[in-house]
C-alpha positions as CSV (number, residue, x, y, z in Angstrom):
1,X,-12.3,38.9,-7.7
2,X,-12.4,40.4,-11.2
3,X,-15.6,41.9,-12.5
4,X,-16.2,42.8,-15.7
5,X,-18.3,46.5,-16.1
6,X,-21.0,46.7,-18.6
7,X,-23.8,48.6,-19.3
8,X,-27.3,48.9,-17.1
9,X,-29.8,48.2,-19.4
10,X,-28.0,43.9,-19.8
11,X,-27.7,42.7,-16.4
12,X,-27.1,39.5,-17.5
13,X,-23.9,40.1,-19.1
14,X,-22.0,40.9,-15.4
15,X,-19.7,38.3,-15.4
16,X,-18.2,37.6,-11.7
17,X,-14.5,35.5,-12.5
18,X,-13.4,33.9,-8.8
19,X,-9.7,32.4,-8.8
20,X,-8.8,30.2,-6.3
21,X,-5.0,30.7,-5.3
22,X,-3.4,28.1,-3.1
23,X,-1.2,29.0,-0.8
24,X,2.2,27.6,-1.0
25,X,3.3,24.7,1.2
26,X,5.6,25.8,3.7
27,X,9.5,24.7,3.4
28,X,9.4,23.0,6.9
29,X,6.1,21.2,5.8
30,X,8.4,20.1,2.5
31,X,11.3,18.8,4.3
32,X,9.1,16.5,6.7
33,X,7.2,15.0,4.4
34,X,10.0,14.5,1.8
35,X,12.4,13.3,4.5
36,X,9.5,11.0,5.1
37,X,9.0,9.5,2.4
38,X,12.8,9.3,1.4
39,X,12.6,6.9,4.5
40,X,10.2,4.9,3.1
41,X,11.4,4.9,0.0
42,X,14.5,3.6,1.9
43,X,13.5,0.7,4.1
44,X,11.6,-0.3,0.6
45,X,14.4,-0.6,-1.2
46,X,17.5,-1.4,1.0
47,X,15.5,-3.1,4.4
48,X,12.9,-5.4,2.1
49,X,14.7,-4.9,-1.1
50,X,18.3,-6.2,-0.1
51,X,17.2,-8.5,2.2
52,X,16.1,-10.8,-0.7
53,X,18.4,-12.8,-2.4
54,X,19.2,-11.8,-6.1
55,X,17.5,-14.2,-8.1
56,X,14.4,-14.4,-6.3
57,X,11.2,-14.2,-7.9
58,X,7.5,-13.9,-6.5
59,X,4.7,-15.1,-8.0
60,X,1.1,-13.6,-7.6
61,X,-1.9,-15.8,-8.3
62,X,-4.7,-13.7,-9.9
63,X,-7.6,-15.8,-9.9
64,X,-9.3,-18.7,-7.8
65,X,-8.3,-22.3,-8.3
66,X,-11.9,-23.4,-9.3
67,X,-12.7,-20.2,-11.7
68,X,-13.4,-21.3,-15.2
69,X,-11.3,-18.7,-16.7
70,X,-8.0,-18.7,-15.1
71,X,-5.8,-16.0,-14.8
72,X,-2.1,-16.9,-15.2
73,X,0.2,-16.3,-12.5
74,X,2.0,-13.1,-12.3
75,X,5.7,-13.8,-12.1
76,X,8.0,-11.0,-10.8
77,X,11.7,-10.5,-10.4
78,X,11.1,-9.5,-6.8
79,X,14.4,-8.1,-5.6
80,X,14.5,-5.7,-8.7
81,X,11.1,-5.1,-8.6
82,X,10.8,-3.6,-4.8
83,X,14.2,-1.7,-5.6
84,X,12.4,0.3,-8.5
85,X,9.5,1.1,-6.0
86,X,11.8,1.9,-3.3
87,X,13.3,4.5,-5.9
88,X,10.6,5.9,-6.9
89,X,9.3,6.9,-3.3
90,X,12.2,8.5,-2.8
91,X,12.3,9.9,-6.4
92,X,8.7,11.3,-4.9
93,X,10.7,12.4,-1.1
94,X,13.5,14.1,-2.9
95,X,11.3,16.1,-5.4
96,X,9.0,17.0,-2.4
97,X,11.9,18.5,-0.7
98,X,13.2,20.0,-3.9
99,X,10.3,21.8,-5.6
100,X,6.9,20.5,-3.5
101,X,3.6,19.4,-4.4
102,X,0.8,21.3,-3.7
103,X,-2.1,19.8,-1.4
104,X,-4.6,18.7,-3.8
105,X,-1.4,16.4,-5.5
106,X,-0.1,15.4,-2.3
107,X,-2.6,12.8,-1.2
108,X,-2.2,10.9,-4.7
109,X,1.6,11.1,-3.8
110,X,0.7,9.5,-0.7
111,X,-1.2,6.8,-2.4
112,X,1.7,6.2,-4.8
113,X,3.7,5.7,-2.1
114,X,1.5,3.2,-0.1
115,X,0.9,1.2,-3.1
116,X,4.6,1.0,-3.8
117,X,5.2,-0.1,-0.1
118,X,2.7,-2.5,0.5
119,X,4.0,-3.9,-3.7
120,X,7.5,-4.2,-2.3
121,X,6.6,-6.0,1.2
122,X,3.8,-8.6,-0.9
123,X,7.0,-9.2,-2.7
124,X,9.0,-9.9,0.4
125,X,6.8,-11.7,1.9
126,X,6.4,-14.0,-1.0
127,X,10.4,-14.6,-1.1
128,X,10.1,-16.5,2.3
129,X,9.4,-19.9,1.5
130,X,10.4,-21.4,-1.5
131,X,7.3,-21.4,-4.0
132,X,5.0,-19.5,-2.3
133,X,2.2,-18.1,-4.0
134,X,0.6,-14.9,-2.7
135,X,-3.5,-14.8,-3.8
136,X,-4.2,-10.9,-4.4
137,X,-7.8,-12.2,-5.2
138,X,-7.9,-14.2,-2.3
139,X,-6.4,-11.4,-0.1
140,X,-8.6,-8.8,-1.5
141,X,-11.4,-10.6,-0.7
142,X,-10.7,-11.5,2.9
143,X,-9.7,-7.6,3.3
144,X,-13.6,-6.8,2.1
145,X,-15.0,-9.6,4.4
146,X,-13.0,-8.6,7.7
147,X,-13.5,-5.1,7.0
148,X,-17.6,-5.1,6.8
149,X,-17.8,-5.0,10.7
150,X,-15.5,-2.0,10.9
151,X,-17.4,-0.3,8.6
152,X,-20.8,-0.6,9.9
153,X,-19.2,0.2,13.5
154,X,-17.6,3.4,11.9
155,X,-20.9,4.2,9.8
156,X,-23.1,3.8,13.6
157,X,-20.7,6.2,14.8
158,X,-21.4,8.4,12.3
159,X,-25.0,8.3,13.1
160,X,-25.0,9.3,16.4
161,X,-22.4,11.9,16.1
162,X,-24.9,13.9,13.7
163,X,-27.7,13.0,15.5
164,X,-25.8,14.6,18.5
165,X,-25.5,11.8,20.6
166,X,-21.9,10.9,21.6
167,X,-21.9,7.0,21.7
168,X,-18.4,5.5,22.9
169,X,-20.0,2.2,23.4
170,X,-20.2,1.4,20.0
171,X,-17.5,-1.8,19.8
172,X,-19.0,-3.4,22.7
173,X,-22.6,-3.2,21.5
174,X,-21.1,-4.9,18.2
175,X,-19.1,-7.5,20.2
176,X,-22.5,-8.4,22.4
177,X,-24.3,-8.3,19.6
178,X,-22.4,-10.9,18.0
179,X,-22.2,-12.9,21.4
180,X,-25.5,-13.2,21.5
181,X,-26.2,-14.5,17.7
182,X,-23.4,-17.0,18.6
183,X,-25.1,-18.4,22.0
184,X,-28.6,-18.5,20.4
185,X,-27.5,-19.9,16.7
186,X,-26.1,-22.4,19.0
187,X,-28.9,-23.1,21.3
188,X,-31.1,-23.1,18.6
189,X,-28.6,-26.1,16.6
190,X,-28.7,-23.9,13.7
């Protein structure tokens, strides 16, 4: 804490100046998570990356069949593509080991490296079949409909824990609840 000392008669002009100082990430904590991520980056590139064959492509569709604007395909050389990702995790692994990143920049490492993963496996998967087409809109989609009842089961649970009530019962009130809706939609033909 740094204060700055001035005269009595302008109280206004005390200035307190508050630096936050993070402590460093230790060496052990470096190594894991680097080695980790050097694994990653590995089975990215050599497991899924390898394991395609060299002059395979994948092809992402980026908008609906019946949208009036249509999006062209995205065409990707898919081999070279999740090889580059898999080097740049470990790029990511090796300078984590090397130098570190401090906490605030390692969960957008983290993110980098998730994206780049889940990139390189859409591309392997999309190399299975000859002229498959992966729909990111379609699969984004589907993500945000499946995930709705998780979220309002998670956002219950939140509830009750600040209210101070621990409920454990939350997934089975959700399952009976849609039970229920299912027997009487269907007693009631609608």
């Amino acid at each position: 804490m740094t204060a700055t000392n001035v005269s009595p008669e302008d109280p206004e002009a005390e200035v307190v100046v508050y630096k936050v100082v993070e402590p460093p990430v230790s060496v052990q904590h470096r190594v894991v998570t680097g080695s980790i991520l050097v694994v990653v980056g590995i089975v990215c590139a050599l497991l899924l990356g390898l394991s395609m064959s060299a002059g395979s492509t994948a092809t992402f569709q980026l908008s609906a069949a019946d949208a009036k604007v249509q999006v062209p395909n995205l065409v990707v050389p898919a081999r070279v593509s999740a090889i580059l990702l898999g080097l740049v995790v470990m790029t990511l692994g090796v300078w984590q080991i090397a130098r570190g990143f401090s906490k605030r920049s390692m969960k957008w490492v983290i993110a980098v490296a998730l994206l780049c993963f889940v990139l390189t496996f859409l591309c392997w998967a999309a190399t299975g079949q000859q002229g498959t087409v992966i729909d990111l809109l379609g699969l984004l989609q589907q993500t945000i409909f499946l995930a709705v009842p998780l979220i309002l089961g998670a956002l219950a649970g939140v509830l009750c824990e600040r209210s101070g009530v621990i409920n454990v019962a939350i997934e089975g009130q959700m399952l009976a609840g849609g039970w229920a809706g299912a027997v009487l939609a269907t007693l009631a033909h609608n």
